[in-house]
Legacy VTK file of the C-alpha trace (Angstrom):
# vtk DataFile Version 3.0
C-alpha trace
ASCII
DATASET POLYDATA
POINTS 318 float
54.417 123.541 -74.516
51.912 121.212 -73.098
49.230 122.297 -75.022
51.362 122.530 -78.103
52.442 118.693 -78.259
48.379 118.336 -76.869
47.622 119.887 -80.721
50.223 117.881 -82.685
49.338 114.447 -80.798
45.506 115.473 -81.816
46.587 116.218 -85.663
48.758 112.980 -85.768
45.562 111.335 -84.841
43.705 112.361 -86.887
46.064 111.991 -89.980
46.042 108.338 -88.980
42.463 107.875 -89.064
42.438 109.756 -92.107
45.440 107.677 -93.990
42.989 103.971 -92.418
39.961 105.489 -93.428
41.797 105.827 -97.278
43.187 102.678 -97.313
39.559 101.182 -96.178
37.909 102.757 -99.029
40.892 102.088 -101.141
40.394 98.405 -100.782
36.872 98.856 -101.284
37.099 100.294 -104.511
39.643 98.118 -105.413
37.668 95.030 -104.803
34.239 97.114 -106.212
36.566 97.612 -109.429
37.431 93.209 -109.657
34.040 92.714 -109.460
32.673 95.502 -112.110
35.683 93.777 -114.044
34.824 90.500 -113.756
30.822 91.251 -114.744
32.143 92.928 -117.977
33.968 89.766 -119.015
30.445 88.072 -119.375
28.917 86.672 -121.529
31.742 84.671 -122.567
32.077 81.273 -124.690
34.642 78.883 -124.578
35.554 76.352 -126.817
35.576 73.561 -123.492
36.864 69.682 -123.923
34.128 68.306 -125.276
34.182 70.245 -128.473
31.063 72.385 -127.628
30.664 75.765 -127.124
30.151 76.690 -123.548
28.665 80.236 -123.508
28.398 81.615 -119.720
25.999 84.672 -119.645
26.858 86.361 -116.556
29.310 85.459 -113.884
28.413 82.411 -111.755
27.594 82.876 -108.380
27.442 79.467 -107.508
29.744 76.233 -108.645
30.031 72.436 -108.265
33.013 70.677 -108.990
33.010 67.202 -110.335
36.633 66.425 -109.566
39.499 67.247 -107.199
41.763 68.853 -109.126
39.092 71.088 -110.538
37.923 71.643 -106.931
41.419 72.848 -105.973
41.851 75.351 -108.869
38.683 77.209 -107.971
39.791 77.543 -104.387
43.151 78.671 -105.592
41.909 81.234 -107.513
39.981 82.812 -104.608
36.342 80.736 -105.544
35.771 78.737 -102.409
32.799 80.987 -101.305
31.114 80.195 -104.563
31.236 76.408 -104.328
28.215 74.765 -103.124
29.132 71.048 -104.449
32.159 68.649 -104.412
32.526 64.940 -104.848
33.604 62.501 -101.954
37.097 62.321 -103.597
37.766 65.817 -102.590
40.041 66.207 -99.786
41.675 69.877 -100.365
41.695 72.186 -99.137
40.007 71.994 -95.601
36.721 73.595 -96.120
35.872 71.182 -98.685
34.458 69.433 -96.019
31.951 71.244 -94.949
30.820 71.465 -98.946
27.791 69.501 -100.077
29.003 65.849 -101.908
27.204 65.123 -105.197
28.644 61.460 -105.578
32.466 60.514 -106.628
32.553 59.116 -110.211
28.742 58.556 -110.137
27.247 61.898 -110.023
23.852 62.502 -108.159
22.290 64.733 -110.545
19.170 64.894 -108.704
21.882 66.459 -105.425
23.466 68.782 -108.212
20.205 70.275 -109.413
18.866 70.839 -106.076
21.909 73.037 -105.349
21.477 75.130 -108.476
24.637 76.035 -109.390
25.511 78.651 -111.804
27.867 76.474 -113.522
29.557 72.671 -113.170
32.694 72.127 -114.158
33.196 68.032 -115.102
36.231 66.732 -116.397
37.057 65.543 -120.101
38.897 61.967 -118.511
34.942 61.105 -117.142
33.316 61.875 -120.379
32.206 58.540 -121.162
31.453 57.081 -117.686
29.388 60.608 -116.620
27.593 61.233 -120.348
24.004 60.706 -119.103
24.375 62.739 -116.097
25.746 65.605 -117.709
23.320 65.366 -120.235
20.338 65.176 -117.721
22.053 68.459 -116.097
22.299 69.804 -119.611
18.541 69.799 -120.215
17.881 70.796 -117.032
18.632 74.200 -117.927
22.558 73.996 -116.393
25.771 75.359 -117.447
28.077 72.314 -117.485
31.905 72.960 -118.692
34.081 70.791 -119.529
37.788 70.775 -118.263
40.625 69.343 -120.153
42.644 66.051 -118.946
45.814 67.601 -118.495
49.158 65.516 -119.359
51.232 67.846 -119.070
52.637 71.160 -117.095
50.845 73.444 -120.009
47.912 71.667 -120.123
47.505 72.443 -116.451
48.050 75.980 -116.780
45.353 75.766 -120.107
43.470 74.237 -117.550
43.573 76.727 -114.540
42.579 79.358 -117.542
39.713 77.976 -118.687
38.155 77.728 -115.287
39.617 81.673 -114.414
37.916 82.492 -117.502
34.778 80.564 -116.852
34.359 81.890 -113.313
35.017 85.432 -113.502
38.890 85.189 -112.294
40.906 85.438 -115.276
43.132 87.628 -113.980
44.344 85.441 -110.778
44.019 82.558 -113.361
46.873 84.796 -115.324
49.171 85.484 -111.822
48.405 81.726 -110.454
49.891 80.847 -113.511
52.722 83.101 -113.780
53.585 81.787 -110.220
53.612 78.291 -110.868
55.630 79.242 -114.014
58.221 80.823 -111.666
58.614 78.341 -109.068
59.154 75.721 -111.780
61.911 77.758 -113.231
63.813 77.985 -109.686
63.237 74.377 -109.132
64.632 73.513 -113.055
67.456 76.366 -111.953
68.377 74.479 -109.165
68.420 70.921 -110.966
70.527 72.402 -113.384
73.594 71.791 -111.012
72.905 67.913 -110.940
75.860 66.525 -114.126
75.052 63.362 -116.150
76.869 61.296 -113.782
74.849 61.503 -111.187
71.500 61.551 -112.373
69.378 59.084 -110.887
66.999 56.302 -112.824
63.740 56.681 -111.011
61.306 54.340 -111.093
57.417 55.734 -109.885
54.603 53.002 -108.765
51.527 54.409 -109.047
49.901 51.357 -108.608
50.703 48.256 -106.082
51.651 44.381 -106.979
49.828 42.548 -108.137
49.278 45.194 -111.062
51.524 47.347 -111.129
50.815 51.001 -113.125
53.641 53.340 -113.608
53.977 56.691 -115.246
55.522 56.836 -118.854
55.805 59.622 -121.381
53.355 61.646 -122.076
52.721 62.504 -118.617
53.074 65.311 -116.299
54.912 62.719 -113.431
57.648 62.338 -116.564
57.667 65.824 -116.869
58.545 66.634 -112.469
61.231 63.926 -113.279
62.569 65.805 -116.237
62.464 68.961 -114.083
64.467 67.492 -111.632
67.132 65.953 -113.622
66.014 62.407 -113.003
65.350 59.730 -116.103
62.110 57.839 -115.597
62.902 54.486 -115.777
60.403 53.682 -117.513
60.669 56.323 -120.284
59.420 53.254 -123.372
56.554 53.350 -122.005
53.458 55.586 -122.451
51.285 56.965 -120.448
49.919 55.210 -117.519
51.400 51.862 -118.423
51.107 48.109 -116.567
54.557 46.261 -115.608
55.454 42.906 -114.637
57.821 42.958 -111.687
60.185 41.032 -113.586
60.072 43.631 -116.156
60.752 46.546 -113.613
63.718 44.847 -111.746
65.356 44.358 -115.483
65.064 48.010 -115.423
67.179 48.179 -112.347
66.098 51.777 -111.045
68.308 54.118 -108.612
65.282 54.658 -106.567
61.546 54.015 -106.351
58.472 56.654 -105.344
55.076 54.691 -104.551
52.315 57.240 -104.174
50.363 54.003 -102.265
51.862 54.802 -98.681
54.250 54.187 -96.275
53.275 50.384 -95.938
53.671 49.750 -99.567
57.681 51.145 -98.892
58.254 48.307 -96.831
56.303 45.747 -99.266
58.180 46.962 -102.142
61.572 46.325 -99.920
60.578 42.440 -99.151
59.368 41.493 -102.519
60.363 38.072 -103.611
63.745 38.901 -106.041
63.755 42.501 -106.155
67.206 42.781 -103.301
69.355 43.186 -105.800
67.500 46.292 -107.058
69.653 49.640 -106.705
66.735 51.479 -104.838
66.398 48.284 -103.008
69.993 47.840 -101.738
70.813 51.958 -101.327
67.329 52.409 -99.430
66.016 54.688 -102.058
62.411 53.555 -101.782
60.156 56.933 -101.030
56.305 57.307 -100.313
54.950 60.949 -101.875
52.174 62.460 -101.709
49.551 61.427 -104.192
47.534 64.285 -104.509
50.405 66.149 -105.017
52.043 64.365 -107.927
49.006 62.825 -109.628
46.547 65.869 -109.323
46.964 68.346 -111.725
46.337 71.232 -110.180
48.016 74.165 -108.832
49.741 71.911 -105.858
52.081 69.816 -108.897
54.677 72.479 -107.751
54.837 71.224 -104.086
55.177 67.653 -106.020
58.241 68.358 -107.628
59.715 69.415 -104.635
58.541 66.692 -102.122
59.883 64.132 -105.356
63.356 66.787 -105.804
63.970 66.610 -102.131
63.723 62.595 -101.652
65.901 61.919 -104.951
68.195 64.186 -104.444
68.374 65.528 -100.599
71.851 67.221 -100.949
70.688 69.139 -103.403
67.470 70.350 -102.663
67.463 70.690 -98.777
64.319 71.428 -96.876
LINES 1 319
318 0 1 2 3 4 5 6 7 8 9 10 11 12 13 14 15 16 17 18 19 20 21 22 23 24 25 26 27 28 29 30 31 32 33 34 35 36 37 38 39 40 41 42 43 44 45 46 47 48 49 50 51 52 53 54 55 56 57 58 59 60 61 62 63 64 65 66 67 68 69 70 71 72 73 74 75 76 77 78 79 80 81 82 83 84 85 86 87 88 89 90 91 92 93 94 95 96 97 98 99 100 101 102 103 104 105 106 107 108 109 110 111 112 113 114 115 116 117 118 119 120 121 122 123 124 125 126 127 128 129 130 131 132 133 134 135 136 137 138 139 140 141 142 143 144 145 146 147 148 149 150 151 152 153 154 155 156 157 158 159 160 161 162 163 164 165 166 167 168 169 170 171 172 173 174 175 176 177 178 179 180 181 182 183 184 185 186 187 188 189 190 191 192 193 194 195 196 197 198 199 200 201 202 203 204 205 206 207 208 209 210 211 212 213 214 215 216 217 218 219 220 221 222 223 224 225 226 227 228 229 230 231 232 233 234 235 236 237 238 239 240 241 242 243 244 245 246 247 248 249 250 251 252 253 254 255 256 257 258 259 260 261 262 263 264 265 266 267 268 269 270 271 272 273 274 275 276 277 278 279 280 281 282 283 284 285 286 287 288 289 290 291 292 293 294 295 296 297 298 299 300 301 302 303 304 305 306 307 308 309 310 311 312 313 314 315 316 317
């Protein structure tokens, strides 16, 4: 009997090493197969925000970013290990760090070149300021793409495309999408419960006194606020718009969300006639995130829930 459970224990053994060994080379192939995949897709052209025609000849192996939210799209799509450049606005995620800087809105070109990347992905909102630098990259021989200045939830998701298409990844461009697309749904699901009646007027200061920016139509901060159930108080304007104080305490908001910090809560609570002010007198004055609500990237999600659960805490509970 011994030496009968001696054999099975030996062939369960081995039927384990057996089953690892397959699910080794399983993952293997599978990841052999993404990359065969994602060198077929190339050459590829796309039609980029600048009105040219980007053609990419063969998948890059190396990438610098010119902007945060670009910078967080290629790590979300599984790029990190290909980046070799980021500006000194980038802050997410982590390892960005340790990732050479090539300027903020002034871009070192002679840095960028020296790190000869594959492909540089600028942004369509910098066209103007960045125009000689790209060009200078341009004729030296670089792949420069331009990404779309997204307003809006779809233009994001046009946005994370692009890039997946650009860098190989279109089809965790496709599921990062998809997700983002789902979550949004369960958030708009749960908002759903929230009547007329008690839907709040929100009022969001992107910018501090003395000029004070806030978010009209037009923009994807209206849009978290539609998805919530909450009316943007300042819904005539559009865009990134400039208010007079005067002008926002005539608009008498239910609450306020500054993206400027916890110290510009308590400034917006003293100012000079503003006590009489809903958020003011119902302590409905919140501090989100910025990079959350103002990047648009794949972390807007996590921004409609930080705004969802400081408007309306009973119903979306942490």
């Amino acid at each position: 009997m011994k030496k009968l459970a001696g054999i099975w224990t030996a062939l369960l053994l081995a039927a384990v090493m057996i089953a690892g060994c397959g699910n080794a080379a399983d993952q293997k192939d599978s990841k052999a197969n993404q990359k065969t995949e994602a060198s077929q897709a190339f050459p590829v052209t796309i039609g980029d925000a600048s009105n040219q025609d980007v053609t990419i000849k063969k998948e890059p192996k190396t990438i610098v970013s010119l902007m945060p939210s670009n910078t967080e799209i290629t790590y979300a799509l599984g790029l990190g290990d290909k980046v070799v450049g980021v500006t000194t606005n980038d802050t997410y995620p982590k390892e960005v760090k340790k990732v050479e800087k090539v300027g903020d809105m002034n871009i070192n070109v002679e840095k960028v070149i020296s790190l000869k990347p594959d492909l540089v992905l600028a942004y369509e909102s910098s066209m103007s300021a960045s125009a000689d630098a790209i060009k200078q990259l341009k004729d030296a021989g670089i792949t420069v793409l331009t990404v779309n200045d997204a307003q809006s939830f779809s233009e994001v998701y046009k946005s994370i495309e692009m890039i997946g298409e650009a860098a190989g990844a279109e089809k965790k461009a496709d599921q990062l999408v998809k997700r983002m697309k789902t979550d949004l749904a369960a958030i708009k699901e749960k908002a759903a419960g929230i009547s007329k009646a008690d839907q709040k007027k929100v009022f969001v200061e992107v910018s501090p006194a003395p000029d004070i920016y806030t978010t009209g139509k037009d923009t994807f901060m209206d849009e978290m606020l539609e998805a919530i159930h909450a009316e943007n108080a300042a819904s005539a304007q559009k865009g990134w718009a400039k208010m007079t104080e005067e002008a926002i305490v005539k608009l008498n908001p239910d609450a306020i969300v500054t993206t400027n910090g916890e110290s510009a809560v308590s400034e917006i609570k003293k100012r000079s006639g503003w006590s009489g002010v809903k958020a003011i007198r119902h302590h409905e004055v919140y501090d989100v995130d910025p990079d959350l609500v103002t990047r648009p990237g794949p972390r807007l999600i996590k921004g409609v829930e930080e705004l969802a659960e400081h408007i309306y805490p009973d119903v979306f509970k942490k």
